[in-house]
N, C-alpha and C positions, 0 to 999 in steps of 0.2 A: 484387456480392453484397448490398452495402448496401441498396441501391436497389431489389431485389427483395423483399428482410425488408419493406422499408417500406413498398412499397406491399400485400404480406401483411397486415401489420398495420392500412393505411387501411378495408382489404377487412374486416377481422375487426372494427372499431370500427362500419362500419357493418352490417355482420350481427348485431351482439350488439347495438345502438344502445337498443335497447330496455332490454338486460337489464344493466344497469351493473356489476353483482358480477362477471360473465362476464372482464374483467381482473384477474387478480390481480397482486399486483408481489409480489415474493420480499421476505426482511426485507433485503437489502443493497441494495435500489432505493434511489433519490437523488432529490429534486423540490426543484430550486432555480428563484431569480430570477434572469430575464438582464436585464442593462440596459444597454443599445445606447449609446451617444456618440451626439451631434447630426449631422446630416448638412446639406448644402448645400441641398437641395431643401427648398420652402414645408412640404411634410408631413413631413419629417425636421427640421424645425430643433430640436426638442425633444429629439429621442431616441426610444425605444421601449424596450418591456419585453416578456417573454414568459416562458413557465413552461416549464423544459425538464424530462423525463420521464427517469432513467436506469434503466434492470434489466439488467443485462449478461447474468446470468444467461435473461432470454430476448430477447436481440440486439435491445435497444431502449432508442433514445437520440432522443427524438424533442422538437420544441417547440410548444408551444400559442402562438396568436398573437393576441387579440384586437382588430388593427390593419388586418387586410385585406379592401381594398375593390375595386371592379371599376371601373374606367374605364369600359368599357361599359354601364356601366348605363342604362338612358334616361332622358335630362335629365338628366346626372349633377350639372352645375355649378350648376343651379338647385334639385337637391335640396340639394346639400350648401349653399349657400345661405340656405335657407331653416332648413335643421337636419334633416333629413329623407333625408340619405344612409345608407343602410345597412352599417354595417359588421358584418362576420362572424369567428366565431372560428375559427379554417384550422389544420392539424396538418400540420407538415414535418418531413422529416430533419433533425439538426441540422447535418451535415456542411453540408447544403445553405441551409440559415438561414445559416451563419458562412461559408460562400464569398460572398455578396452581401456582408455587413458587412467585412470583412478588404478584397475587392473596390473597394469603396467609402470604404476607410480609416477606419473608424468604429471606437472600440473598444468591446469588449465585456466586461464584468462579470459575474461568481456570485455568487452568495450561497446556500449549502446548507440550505435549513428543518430545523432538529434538531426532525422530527416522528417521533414514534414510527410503528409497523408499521401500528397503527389510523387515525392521521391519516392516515399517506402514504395508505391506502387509499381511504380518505373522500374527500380532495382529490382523486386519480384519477377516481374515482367522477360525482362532480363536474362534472369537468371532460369525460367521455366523455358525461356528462349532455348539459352546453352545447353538447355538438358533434353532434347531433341533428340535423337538419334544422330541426327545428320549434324549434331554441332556440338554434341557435349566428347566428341575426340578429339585431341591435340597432341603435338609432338612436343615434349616435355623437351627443357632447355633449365637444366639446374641452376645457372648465371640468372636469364635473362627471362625466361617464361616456364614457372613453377605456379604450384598451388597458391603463393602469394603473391608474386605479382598480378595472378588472375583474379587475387581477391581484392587486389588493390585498384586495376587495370576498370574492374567494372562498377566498383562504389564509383569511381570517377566517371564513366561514365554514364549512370544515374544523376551526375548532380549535372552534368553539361560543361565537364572538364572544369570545375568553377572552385576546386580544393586550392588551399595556398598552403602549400608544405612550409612551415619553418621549422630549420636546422642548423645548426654551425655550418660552415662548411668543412666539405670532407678531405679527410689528410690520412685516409686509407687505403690499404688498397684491398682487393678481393681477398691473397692471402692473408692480411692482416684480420680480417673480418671470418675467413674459416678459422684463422688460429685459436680462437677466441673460444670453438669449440671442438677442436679436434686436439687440442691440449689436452683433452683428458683419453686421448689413443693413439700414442706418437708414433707405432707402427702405420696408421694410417693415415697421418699426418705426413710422414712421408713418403707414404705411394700416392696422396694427390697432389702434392709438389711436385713428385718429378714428371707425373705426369700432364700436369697443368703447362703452360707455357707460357711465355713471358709478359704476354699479355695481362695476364692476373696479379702481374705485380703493378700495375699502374694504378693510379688513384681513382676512385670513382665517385663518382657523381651521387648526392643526395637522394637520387630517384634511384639510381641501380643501389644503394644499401636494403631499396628494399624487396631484396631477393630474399633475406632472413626474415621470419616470422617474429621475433623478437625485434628486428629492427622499422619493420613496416607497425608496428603495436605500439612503438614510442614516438614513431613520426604524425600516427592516429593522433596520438595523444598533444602533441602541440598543433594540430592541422585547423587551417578554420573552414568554414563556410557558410559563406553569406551573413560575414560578419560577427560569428558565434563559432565556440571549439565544433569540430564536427564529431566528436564522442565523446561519451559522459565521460566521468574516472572511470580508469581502469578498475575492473572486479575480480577477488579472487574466487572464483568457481570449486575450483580442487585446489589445496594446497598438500604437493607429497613432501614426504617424511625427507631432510634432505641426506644427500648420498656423498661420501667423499670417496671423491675417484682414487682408485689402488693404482698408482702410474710410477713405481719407484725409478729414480733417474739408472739405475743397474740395470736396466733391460731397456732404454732408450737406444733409437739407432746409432747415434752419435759414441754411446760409451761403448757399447755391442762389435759398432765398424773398428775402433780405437782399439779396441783389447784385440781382436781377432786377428787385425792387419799388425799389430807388431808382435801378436805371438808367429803368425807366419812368417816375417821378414827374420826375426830371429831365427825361427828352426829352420830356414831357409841360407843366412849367413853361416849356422851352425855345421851343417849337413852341405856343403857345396855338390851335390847330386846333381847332373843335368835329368837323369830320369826319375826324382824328384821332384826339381821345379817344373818340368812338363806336365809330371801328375797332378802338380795345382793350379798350374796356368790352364791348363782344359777348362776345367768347370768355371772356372772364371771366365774366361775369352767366352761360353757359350751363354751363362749366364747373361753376362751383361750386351752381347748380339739379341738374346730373347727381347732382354726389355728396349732396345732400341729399335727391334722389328713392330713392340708395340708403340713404343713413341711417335713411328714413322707412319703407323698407321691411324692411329689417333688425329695427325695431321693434317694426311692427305685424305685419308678415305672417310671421314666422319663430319659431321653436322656441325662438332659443337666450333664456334667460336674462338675460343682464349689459347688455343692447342699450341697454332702455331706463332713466331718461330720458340723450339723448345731446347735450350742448350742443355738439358741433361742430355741429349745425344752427343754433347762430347763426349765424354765419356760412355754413355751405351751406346755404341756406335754397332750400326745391324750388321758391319763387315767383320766384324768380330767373331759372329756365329762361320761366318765361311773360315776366319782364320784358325779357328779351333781345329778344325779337321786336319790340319798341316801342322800344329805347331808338335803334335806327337813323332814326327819322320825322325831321322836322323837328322840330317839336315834340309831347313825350310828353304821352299821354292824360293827362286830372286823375287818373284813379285808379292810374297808373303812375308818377306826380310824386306822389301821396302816398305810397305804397308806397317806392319809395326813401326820403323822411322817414323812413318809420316805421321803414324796416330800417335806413340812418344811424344813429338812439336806442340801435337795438338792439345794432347794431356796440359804439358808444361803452360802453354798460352793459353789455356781456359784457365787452369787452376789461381796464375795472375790476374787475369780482366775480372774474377771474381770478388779481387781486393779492392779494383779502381770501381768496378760499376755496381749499378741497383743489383745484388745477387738474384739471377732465376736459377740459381741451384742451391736446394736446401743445403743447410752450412755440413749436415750429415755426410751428405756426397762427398765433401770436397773430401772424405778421409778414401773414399774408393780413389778416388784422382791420384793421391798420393801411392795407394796399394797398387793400382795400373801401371804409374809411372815406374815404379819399382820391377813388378813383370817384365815390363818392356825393355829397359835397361839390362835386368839379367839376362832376360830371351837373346837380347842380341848380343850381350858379350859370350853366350854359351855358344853361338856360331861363329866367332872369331878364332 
């Protein structure tokens, strides 16, 4: 019967799509924030948030979602890539929203907006607005415009910009604030450090913390308007069973790069072989060109924001991938012997400014810094 009301109602939103007054909500309707728990997969590690709709009074419990995207999209990986993936704002049942979350052992959070009969209407209003054809798409910006900032972005704008945030202030900065959940998958912890840029280590502002759905939930929670909290207490919806994360430090990058890098440089001092150390310098020299041709791309040809400047290109430097192809000769070209020089200097003065300044290269890296520097030194005393 559920299920029949709601897709009634999908059919009625887009029939009246135009005319947004065409919903009314009775005065006991309800429009709170849900905030989802983190989940295990790369797009859930955060959480999510959504605006659930309640009017009992005409058999409607429904949630706004501005988190969903289509797999199938063409080129999906290279738009979202680039910044340029589309995400839309989608309308479900809630039963049907919280069987996935419960499903997937996630919990879930309320918060009831104490908006008067005008605002609930307004925010409705709004929100049947955004879900238009021509206006429920946007280019998703993981920082700066996500499912929560939109959630936040339009409760504000229903009240007439009139919220008063109070918070401490902030003395974080973005990675401080991913750390907090990618702690529990330090291999991924460390591919969006290096590929973040330095911009994400600065501090942020009260307003940009709530790019997290658990951080936009607590600032809910101390928020007023028009003189009164603007949501009830927090409610627990679902609470899941909890999980302690398997993250044993013996397989973190940091102990991973350390063991690996000094069993190489041993069987490397051990074995003095120039057609040895070539055989291992290759896949290194291409490796670390790879991730510098992604670095480079990340900063020039893409949407997002925080990219650039990104010094894990000292070290992944994209001239790397060209010097691999030479460094197998007998002996390397002069401008591929000077090239190694000049990326050696460079090694050594990053790996330095790393001590004096705000680090933008996870502390992990600095063990490849040391493993490069060593390459380099050997490479060039094997052509003297």
């Amino acid at each position: 019967m559920k299920t029949k009301i709601f897709i009634l109602f999908i059919l009625f939103l887009c029939m009246f799509a135009r005319n947004t007054s065409a919903i009314k909500l009775t005065k006991d309707a309800t429009i709170s924030i849900l905030t989802c728990a983190p989940g295990n997969e790369l797009y859930s590690l955060f959480g999510h948030t959504g605006i659930r709709v309640t009017d009992k009074a005409n058999n409607l419990d429904i949630v706004f979602n501005y988190g969903t995207f289509d797999f199938n999209t063409q080129g999906f990986y290279f738009k979202f890539a680039r910044g340029l993936l589309p995400y839309q704002l989608s309308c479900s049942d809630f039963d049907r929203f919280m069987a996935s979350y419960v499903y997937e052992e996630r919990s879930v959070y309320s918060q009831i907006l104490n908006l008067d009969s005008i605002q609930k209407q307004r925010l409705m209003d709004l929100l049947v607005e955004n879900y238009q054809p021509q206006n429920r798409t946007y280019l998703y910006n993981f920082l700066y415009d996500n499912c929560t900032t939109r959630a936040r972005d339009i409760v504000e704008k229903s009240t007439d910009n009139s919220i008063t945030w109070i918070a401490e202030p902030s003395t974080k900065s973005f990675w401080n604030m991913l750390d907090e959940y990618l702690c529990r998958s330090q291999w991924t912890q460390w591919g969006i450090h290096t590929i973040l840029g330095s911009p994400a280590t600065s501090i942020v502002t009260t307003r940009e913390q709530m790019f997290l759905p658990d951080y936009l939930m607590y600032r809910l929670d101390s928020a007023y308007f028009n003189g009164k909290p603007l949501v009830e207490p927090i409610k627990v919806i679902y609470q899941a069973p909890d999980q302690t994360p398997n993250n044993p430090w013996y397989i973190s990058p940091f102990f991973v790069f350390a063991v690996c890098t000094l069993a190489l440089i041993l069987l490397l001092q051990k074995y003095r072989s120039r057609r040895l150390l070539k055989a291992i310098a290759i896949p290194f020299f291409i490796i670390t060109g790879i991730i510098g041709c992604l670095i480079v791309f990340l900063c020039f040809f893409t949407k997002h924001p925080t990219m650039y400047p990104n010094f894990n290109a000292l070290w992944a430097n994209p001239l790397n991938l060209i010097a691999a192809f030479f460094i197998g000769k007998e002996k390397l070209p002069w401008i591929i012997n000077k090239y190694i020089f000049v990326y050696l200097y460079i090694l050594i003065i990053g790996f330095l400014l790393w001590f004096l300044f705000i680090p933008a290269v996870p502390y992990a890296s600095m063990v490849i810094f040391v493993w490069m520097i060593y390459l380099c030194i050997r490479l060039r005393q094997v052509q003297k």
